[in-house]
DODORO-98340 format. One record per residue (C-alpha): residue number from 0; residue in one letter; z, y, x. Coordinates in steps of 0.1 Angstrom, whole numbers, plus 5000, padded with zeros to 4 digits. Each point is the difference from the previous one (the first is absolute). Last residue first. Layout:
BEGIN
+-----+------+------+------+------+
| seq | type |   pz |   py |   px |
+-----+------+------+------+------+
| NUM |    A |    Z |    Y |    X |
...
+-----+------+------+------+------+
END
This chain:
BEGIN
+-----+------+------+------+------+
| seq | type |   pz |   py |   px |
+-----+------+------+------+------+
| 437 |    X | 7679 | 7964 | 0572 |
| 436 |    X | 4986 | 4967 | 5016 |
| 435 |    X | 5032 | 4979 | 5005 |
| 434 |    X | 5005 | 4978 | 5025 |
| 433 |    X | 5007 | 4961 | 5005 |
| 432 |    X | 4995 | 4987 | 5034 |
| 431 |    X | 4986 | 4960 | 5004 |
| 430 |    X | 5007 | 4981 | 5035 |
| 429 |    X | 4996 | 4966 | 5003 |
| 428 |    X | 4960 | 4997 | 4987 |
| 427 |    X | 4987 | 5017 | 5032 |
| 426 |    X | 4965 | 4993 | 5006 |
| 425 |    X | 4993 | 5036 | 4985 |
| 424 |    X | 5031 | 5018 | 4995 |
| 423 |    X | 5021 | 5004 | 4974 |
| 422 |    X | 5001 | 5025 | 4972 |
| 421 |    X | 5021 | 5005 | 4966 |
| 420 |    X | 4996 | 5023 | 4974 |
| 419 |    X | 5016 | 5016 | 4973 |
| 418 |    X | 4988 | 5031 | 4977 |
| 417 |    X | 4978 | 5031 | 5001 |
| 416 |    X | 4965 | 4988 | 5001 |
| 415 |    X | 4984 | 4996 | 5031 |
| 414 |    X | 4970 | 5021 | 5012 |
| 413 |    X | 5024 | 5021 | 5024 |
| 412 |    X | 5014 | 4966 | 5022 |
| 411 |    X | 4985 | 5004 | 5033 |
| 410 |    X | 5012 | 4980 | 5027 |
| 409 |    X | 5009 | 5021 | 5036 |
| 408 |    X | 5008 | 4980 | 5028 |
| 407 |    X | 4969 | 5020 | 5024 |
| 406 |    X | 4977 | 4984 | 4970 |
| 405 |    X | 5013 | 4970 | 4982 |
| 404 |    X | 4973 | 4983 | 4983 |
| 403 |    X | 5004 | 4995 | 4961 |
| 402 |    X | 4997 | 4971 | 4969 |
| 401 |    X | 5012 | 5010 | 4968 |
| 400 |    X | 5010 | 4981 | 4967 |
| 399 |    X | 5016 | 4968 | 5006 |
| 398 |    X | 5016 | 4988 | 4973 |
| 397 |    X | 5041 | 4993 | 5006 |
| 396 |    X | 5007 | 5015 | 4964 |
| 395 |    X | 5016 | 5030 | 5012 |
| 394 |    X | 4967 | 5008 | 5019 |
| 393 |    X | 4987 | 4986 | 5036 |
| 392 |    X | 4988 | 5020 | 5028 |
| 391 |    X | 4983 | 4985 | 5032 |
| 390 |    X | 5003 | 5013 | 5029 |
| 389 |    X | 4974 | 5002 | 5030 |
| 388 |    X | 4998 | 5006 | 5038 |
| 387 |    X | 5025 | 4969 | 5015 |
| 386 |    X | 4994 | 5005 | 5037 |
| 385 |    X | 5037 | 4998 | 5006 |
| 384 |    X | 5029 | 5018 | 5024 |
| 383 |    X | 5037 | 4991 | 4988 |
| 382 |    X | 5019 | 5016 | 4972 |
| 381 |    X | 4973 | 5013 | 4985 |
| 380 |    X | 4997 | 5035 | 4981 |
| 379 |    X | 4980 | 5007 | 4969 |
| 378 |    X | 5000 | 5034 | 4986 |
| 377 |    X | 4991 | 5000 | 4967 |
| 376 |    X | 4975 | 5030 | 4985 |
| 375 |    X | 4993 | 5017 | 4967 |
| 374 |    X | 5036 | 5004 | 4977 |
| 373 |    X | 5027 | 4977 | 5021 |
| 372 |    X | 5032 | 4988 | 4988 |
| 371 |    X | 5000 | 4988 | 5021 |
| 370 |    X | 4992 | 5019 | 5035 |
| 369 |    X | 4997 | 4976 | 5019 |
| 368 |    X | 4990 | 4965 | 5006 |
| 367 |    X | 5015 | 4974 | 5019 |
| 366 |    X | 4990 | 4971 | 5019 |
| 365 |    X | 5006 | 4962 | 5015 |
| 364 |    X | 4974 | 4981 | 5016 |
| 363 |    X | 5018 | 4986 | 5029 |
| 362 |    X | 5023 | 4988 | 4979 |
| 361 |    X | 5034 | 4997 | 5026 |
| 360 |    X | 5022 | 5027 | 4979 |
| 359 |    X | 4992 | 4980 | 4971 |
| 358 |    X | 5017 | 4972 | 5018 |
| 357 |    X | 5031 | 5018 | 5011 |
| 356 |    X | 5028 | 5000 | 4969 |
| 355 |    X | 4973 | 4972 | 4980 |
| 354 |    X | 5014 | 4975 | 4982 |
| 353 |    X | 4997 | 4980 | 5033 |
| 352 |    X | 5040 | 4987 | 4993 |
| 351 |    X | 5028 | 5017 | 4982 |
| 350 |    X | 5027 | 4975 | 4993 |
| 349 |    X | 5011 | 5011 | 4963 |
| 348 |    X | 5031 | 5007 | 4984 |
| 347 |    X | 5017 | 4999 | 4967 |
| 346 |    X | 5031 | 5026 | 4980 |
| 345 |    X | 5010 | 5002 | 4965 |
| 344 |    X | 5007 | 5026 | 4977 |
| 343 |    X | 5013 | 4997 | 4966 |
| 342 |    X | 4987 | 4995 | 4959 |
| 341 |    X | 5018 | 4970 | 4998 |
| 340 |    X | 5008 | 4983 | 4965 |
| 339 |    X | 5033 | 4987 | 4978 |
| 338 |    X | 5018 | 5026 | 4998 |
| 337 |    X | 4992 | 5037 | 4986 |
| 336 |    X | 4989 | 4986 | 4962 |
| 335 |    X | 4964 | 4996 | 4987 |
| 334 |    X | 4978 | 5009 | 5030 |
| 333 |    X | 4968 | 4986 | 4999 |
| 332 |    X | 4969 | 4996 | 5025 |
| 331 |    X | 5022 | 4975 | 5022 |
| 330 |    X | 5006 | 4989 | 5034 |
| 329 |    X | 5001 | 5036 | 5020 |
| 328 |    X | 4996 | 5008 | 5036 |
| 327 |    X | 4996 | 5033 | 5018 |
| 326 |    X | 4992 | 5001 | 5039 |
| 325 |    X | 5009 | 5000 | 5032 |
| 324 |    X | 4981 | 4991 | 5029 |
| 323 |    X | 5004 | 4992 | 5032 |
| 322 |    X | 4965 | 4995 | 5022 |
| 321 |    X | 5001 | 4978 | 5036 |
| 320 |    X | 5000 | 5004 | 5033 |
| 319 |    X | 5032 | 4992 | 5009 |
| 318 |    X | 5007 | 5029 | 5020 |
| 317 |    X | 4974 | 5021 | 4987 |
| 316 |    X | 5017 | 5000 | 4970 |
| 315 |    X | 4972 | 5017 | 4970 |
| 314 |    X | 5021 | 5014 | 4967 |
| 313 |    X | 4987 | 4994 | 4971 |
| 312 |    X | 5012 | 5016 | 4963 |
| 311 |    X | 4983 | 4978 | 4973 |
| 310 |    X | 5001 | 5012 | 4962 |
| 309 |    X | 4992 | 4964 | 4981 |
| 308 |    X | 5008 | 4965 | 4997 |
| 307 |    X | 5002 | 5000 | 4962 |
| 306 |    X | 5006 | 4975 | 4980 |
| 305 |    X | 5007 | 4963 | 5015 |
| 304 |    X | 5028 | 5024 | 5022 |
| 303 |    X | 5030 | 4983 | 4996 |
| 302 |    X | 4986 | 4961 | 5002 |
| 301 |    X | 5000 | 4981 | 4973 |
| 300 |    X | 4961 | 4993 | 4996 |
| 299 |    X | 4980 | 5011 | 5028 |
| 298 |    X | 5009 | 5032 | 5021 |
| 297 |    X | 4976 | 5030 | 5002 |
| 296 |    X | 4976 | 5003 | 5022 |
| 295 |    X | 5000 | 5017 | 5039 |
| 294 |    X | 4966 | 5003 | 5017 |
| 293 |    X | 4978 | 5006 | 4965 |
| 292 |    X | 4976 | 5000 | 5013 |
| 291 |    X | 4988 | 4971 | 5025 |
| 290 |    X | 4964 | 5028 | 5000 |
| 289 |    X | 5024 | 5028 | 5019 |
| 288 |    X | 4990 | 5033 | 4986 |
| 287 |    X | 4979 | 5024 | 5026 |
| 286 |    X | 5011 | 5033 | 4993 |
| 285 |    X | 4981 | 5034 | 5009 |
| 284 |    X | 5022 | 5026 | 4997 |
| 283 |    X | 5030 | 4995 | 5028 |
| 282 |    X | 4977 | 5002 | 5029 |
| 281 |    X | 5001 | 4969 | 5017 |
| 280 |    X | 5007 | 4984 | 4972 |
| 279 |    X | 5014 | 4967 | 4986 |
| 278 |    X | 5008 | 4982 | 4961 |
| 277 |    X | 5026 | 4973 | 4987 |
| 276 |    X | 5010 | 4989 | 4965 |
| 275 |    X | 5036 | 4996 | 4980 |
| 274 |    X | 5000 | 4985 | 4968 |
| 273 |    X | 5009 | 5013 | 4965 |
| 272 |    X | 5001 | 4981 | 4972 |
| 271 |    X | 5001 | 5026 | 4975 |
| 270 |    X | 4984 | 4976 | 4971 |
| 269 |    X | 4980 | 5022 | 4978 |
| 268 |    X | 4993 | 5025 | 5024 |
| 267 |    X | 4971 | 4976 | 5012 |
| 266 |    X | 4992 | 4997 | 5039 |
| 265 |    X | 5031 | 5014 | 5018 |
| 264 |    X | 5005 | 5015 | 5037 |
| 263 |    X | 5025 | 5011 | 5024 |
| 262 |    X | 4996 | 5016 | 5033 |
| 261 |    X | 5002 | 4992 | 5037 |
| 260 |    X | 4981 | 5026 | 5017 |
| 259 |    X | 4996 | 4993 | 5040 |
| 258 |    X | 4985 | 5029 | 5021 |
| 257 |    X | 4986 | 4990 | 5035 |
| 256 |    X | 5003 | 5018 | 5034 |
| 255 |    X | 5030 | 4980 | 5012 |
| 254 |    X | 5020 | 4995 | 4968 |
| 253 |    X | 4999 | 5024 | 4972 |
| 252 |    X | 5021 | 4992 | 4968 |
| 251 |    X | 4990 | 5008 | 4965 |
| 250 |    X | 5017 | 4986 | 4971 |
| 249 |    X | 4983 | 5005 | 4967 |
| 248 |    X | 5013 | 4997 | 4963 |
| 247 |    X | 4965 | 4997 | 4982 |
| 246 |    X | 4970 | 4979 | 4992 |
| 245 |    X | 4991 | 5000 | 4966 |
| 244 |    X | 4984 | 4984 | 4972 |
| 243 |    X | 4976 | 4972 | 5020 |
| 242 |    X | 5016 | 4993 | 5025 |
| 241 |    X | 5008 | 4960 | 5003 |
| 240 |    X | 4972 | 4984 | 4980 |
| 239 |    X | 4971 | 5014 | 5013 |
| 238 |    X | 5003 | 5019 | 5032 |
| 237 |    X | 4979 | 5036 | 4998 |
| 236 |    X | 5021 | 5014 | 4970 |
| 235 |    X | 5025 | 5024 | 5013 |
| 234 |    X | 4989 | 5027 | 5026 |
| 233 |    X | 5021 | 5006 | 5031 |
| 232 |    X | 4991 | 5035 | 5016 |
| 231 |    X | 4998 | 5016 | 4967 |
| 230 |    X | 4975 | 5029 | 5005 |
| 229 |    X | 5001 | 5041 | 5002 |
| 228 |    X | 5029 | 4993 | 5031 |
| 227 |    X | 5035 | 5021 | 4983 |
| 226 |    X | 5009 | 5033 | 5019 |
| 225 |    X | 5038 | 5001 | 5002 |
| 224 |    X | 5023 | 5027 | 5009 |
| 223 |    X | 5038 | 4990 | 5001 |
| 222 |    X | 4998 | 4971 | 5028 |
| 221 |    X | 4993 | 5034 | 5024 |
| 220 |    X | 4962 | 4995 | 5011 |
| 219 |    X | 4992 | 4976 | 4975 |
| 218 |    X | 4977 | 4974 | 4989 |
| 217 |    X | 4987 | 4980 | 4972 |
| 216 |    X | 4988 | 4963 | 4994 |
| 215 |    X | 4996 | 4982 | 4965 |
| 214 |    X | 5008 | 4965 | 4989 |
| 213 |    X | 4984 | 4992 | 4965 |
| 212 |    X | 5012 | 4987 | 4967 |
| 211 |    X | 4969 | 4989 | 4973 |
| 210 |    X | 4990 | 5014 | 4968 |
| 209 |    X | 4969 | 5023 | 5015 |
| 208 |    X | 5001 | 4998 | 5037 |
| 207 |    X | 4961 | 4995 | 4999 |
| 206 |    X | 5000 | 5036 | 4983 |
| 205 |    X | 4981 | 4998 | 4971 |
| 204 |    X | 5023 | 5026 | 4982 |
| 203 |    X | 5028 | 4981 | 4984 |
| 202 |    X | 5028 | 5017 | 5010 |
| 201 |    X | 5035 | 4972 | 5005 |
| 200 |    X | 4991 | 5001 | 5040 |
| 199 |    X | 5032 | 4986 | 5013 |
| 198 |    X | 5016 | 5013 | 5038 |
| 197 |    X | 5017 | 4979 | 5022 |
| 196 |    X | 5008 | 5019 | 5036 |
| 195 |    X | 4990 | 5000 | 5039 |
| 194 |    X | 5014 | 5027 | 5017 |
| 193 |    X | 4990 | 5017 | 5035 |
| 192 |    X | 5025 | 5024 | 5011 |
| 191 |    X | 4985 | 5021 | 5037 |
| 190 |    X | 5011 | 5010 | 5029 |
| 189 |    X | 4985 | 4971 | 5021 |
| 188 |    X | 5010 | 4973 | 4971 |
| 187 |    X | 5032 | 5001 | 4982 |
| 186 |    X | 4999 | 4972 | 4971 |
| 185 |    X | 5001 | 5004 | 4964 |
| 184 |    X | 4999 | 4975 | 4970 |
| 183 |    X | 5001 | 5013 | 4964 |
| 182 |    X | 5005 | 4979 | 4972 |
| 181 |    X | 4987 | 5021 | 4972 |
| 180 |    X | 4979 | 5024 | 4983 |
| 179 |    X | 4991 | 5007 | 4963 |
| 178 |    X | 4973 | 5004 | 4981 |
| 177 |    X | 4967 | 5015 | 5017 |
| 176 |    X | 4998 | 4979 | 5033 |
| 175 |    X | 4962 | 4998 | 4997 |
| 174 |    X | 4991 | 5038 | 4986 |
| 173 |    X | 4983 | 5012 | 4972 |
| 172 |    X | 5035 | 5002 | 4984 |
| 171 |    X | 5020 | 5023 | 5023 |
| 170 |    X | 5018 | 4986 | 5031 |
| 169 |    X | 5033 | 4982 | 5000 |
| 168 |    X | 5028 | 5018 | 5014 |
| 167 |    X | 5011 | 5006 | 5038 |
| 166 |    X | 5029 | 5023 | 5014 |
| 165 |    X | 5020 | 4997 | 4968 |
| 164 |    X | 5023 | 5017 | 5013 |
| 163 |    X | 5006 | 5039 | 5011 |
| 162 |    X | 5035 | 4998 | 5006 |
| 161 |    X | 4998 | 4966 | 5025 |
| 160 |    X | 5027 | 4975 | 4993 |
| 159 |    X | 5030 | 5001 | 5022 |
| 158 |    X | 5013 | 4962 | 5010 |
| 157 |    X | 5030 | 4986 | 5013 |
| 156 |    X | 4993 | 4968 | 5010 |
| 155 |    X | 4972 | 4995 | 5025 |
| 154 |    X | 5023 | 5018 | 5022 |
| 153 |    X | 4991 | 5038 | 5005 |
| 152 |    X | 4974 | 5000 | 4966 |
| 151 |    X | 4971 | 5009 | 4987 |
| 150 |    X | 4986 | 4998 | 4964 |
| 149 |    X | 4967 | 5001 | 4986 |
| 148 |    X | 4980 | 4994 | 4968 |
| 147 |    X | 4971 | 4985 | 4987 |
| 146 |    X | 4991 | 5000 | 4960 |
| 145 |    X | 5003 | 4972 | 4975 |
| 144 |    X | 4986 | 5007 | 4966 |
| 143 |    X | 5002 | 4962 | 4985 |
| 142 |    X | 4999 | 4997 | 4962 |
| 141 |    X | 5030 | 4976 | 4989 |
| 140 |    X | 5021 | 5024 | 4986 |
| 139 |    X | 5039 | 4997 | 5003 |
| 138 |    X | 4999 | 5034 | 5019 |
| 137 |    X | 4969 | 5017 | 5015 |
| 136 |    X | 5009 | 5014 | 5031 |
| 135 |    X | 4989 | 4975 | 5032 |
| 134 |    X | 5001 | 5003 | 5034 |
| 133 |    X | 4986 | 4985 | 5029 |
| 132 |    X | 5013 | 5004 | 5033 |
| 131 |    X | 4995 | 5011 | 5033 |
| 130 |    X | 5025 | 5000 | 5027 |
| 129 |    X | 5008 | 5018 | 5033 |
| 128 |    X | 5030 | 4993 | 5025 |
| 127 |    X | 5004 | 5023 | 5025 |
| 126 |    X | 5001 | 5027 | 4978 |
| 125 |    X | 5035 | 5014 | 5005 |
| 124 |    X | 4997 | 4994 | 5037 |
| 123 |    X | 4971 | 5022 | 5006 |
| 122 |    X | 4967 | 4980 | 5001 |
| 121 |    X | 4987 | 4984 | 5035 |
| 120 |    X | 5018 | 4969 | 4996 |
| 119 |    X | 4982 | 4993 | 4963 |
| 118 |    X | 5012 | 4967 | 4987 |
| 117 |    X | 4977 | 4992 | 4972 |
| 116 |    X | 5010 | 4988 | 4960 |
| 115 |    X | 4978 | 4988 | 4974 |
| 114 |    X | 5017 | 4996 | 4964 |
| 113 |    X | 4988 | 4980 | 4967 |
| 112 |    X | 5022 | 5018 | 4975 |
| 111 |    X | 5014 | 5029 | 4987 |
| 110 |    X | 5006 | 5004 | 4962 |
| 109 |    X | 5006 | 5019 | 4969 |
| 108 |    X | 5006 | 5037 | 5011 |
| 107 |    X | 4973 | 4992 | 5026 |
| 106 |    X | 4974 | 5030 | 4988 |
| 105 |    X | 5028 | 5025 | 4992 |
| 104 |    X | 5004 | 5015 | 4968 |
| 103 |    X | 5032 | 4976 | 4993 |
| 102 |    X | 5018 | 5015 | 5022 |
| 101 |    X | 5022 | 4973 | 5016 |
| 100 |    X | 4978 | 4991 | 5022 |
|  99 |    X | 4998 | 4960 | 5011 |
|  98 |    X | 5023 | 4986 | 5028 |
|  97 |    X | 4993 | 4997 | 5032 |
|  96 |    X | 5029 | 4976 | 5022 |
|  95 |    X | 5006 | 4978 | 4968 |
|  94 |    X | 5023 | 4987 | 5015 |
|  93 |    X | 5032 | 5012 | 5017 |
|  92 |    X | 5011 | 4966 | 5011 |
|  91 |    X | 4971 | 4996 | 5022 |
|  90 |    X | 4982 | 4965 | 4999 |
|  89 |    X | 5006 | 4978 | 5027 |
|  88 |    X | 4970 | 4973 | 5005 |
|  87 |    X | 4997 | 4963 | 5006 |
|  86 |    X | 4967 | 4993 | 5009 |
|  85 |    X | 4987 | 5026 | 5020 |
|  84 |    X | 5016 | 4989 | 5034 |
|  83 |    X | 5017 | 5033 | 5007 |
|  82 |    X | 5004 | 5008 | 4965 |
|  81 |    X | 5007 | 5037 | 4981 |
|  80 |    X | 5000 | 5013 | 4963 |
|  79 |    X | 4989 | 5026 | 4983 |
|  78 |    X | 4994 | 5010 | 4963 |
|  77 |    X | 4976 | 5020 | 4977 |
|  76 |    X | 5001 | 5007 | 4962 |
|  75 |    X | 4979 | 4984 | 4975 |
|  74 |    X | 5008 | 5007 | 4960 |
|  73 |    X | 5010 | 4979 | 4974 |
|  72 |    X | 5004 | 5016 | 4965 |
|  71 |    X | 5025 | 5005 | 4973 |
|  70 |    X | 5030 | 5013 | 5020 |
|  69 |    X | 5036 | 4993 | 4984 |
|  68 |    X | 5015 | 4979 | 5032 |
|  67 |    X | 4989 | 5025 | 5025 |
|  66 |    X | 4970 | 5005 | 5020 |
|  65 |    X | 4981 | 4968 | 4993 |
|  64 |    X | 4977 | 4973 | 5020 |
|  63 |    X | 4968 | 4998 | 5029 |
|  62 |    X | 5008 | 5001 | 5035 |
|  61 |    X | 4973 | 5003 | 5022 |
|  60 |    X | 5001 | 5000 | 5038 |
|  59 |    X | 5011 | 5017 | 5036 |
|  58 |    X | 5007 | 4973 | 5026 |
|  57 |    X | 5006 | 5004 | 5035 |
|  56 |    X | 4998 | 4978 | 5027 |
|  55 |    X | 5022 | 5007 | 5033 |
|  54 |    X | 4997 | 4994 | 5034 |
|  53 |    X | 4987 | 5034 | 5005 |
|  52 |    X | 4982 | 5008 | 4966 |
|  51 |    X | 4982 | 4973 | 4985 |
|  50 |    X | 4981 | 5011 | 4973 |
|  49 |    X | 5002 | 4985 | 4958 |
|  48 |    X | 4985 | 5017 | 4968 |
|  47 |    X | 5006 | 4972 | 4972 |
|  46 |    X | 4991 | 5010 | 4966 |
|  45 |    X | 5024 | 4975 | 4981 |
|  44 |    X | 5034 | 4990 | 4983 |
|  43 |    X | 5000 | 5000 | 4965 |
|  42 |    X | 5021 | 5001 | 4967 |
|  41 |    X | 5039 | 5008 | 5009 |
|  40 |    X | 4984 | 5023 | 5034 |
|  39 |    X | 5024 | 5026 | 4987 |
|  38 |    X | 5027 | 4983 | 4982 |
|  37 |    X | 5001 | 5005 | 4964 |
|  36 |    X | 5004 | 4967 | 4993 |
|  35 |    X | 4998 | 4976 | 5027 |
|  34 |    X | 4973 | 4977 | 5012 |
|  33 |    X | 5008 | 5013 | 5035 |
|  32 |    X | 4965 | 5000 | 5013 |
|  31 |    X | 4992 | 4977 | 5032 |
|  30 |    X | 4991 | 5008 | 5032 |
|  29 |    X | 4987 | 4969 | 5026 |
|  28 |    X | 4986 | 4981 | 4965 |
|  27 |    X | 4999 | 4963 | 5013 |
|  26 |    X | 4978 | 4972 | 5009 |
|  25 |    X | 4994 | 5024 | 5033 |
|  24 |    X | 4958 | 4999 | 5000 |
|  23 |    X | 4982 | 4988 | 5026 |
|  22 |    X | 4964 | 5018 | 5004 |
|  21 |    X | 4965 | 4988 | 5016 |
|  20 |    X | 4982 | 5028 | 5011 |
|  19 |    X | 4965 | 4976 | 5001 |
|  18 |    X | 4977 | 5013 | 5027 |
|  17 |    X | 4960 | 5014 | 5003 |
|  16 |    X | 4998 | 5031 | 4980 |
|  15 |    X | 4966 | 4993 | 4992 |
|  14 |    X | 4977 | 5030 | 4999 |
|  13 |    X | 4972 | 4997 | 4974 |
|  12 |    X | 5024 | 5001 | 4978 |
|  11 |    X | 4993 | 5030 | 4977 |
|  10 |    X | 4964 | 4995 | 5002 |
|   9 |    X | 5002 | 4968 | 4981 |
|   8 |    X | 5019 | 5010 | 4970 |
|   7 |    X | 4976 | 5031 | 4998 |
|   6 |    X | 4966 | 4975 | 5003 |
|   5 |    X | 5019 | 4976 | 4973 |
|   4 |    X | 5011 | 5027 | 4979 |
|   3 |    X | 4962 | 5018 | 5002 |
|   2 |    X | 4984 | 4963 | 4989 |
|   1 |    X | 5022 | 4999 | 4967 |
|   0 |    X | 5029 | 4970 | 5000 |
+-----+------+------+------+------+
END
């Protein structure tokens, strides 16, 4: 391994996320597929978007299978179904509840999947509930050109999708997410949506994201008008053997002051063996990954989901005190007849112990910086009174390149190079901000 790996490797986990989530699996899917021809969920269940609402939890997934007896191609239409333990579920009899356009012209004419649904009491009746989705247009191809839309809705059931969709698209190609888009997750958040999503960079243009699935960040006044964060948030590559060709498929939850992303990741795309990891924020950019990744791993021999344990949605019960998740499982990499394998969703939980919901709130040491993207000078801003007086600044690579004093809390940053940084603190080796220099 070169020098500037091991120094980058190193600097990544610096901080110690000091607590094992320890996860027990149900031995069996929760939601299962029909294995019937050509029902609508006849090849897949998956793409689990759950929230408790009242005393009830509510599911919105994936359903991958035909239209009608003579149609040539699968496609993914959405479905809901209700629990009040989470384990045995009641799925609506009208499914699918959002089905794909029927113009053909449209960007989800040949799919809609992976969903993200909030309960919005301060929005009119009709759109109290809100969903984003990913759609998909090209039919019976195998190139990806998924695009975001939305829908809202009175009941969680009956859903209007918004006239001027997509609301989100991949960006052009000298940029990171320049492909396609997917797996949105949104939460509400002092008046404003915050998503994390999945995006590939398939542009080679000696971009660091080059090859490799990302998580991105945007934001939104409305949930209609997003303006995407210039940098992945979640970069794949920096834990050998576990992510190095993508990370993707987050769930984000806020507990307390901290952000929680549970996402999926997968080290050669030769073997899809997807696994489910574990990162924290307190700001909902910069990630610290868990170093027991991957948290939840797929099942050893015989078991329904040896293949894939992939696509989390987390929930956080206070009550308990412990993580729910649900997620996709899968025991085999081929399909050759519509028996005979699972491709469903199961369910596993977690005791949540000192992973961390108040101790980064008790680091003395703790700080921000501001603006960022930033173009000559960073704000820095403690969270407690210090006599720390200089930064240091690393590069991508974790090499440190700049040493500064603070002056009146002002760092200055106008002889960088445009590009991606990150800064800690002298004599504080916890805390480590990434910004961009633009």
């Amino acid at each position: 391994m070169k020098r500037s790996i091991v120094i980058f490797f190193l600097f990544l986990f610096f901080q110690n996320i000091n607590a094992q989530l320890i996860w027990t699996k149900q031995p069996l899917p929760v939601l299962s597929r029909s294995a019937v021809f050509p029902n609508w969920k006849g090849l897949a269940t998956a793409d689990a978007f759950v929230m408790k609402d009242n005393d009830t939890l509510k599911m919105w997934y994936s359903g991958s299978g035909w239209l009608t007896s003579s149609d040539n191609c699968v496609h993914v239409r959405m479905g809901y179904a209700w629990s009040l333990n989470g384990t045995n579920w009641t799925e609506y009899a009208g499914n699918p509840v959002l089905n794909i356009s029927t113009d053909t012209s449209m960007f989800d004419s040949d799919g809609i999947e992976t969903p993200t649904v909030i309960k919005d009491l301060s929005a009119p009746p009709s759109h109290r509930y809100k969903l984003w989705y990913a759609g998909r247009k090209l039919k019976c191809s195998t190139v990806l050109d998924h695009k975001f839309g939305y829908a809202y809705s009175p009941d969680g059931i009956h859903w209007t999708k918004y006239s001027g969709n997509p609301v989100m698209t991949a960006g052009n190609s000298s940029s990171w997410y320049n492909t396609f888009i997917s797996n949105p997750s949104v939460i509400f958040e002092n008046n404003i949506y915050k998503m994390w999503f999945t995006a590939p960079d398939a542009v080679a243009n000696s971009q660091p994201t080059d090859g490799k699935g990302n998580i991105g960040y945007a934001t939104s006044p409305d949930g209609i008008n997003w303006s995407v964060y210039p940098a992945p948030v979640i970069l794949a590559g920096s834990q050998n053997n576990w992510d190095s060709a993508t990370v993707a498929e987050p769930s984000v939850i806020k507990v307390g002051n901290m952000y929680h992303m549970f996402y999926s990741a997968l080290d050669k795309w030769l073997v899809e063996n997807f696994q489910v990891g574990y990162a924290n924020s307190m700001d909902g950019i910069n990630w610290t990954k868990a170093t027991t990744n991957p948290v939840l791993k797929i099942g050893t021999a015989g078991k329904w989901d040896r293949y894939w344990a992939s696509h989390p949605a987390v929930m956080y019960d206070s009550i308990s005190n412990k993580f729910k998740m649900w997620y996709t499982g899968r025991d085999t990499a081929t399909i050759v007849a519509l028996t005979g394998y699972y491709w469903d969703i199961g369910y596993a939980e977690s005791s949540f112990t000192s992973l961390g919901m108040n101790d980064l709130k008790k680091e003395k040491s703790a700080f921000y910086v501001y603006p960022n993207p930033a173009t000559e000078y960073l704000t820095i801003k403690f969270s407690n009174i210090t006599n720390f007086k200089k930064v240091l600044i690393y590069n991508y690579l974790g090499i440190l390149i700049k040493e500064t004093e603070i002056i009146n809390s002002i760092i200055n940053i106008s002889n960088l190079e445009k590009g991606i940084y990150f800064l800690n603190v002298e004599g504080d080796e916890a805390h480590k901000i990434k910004f961009i220099k633009e």
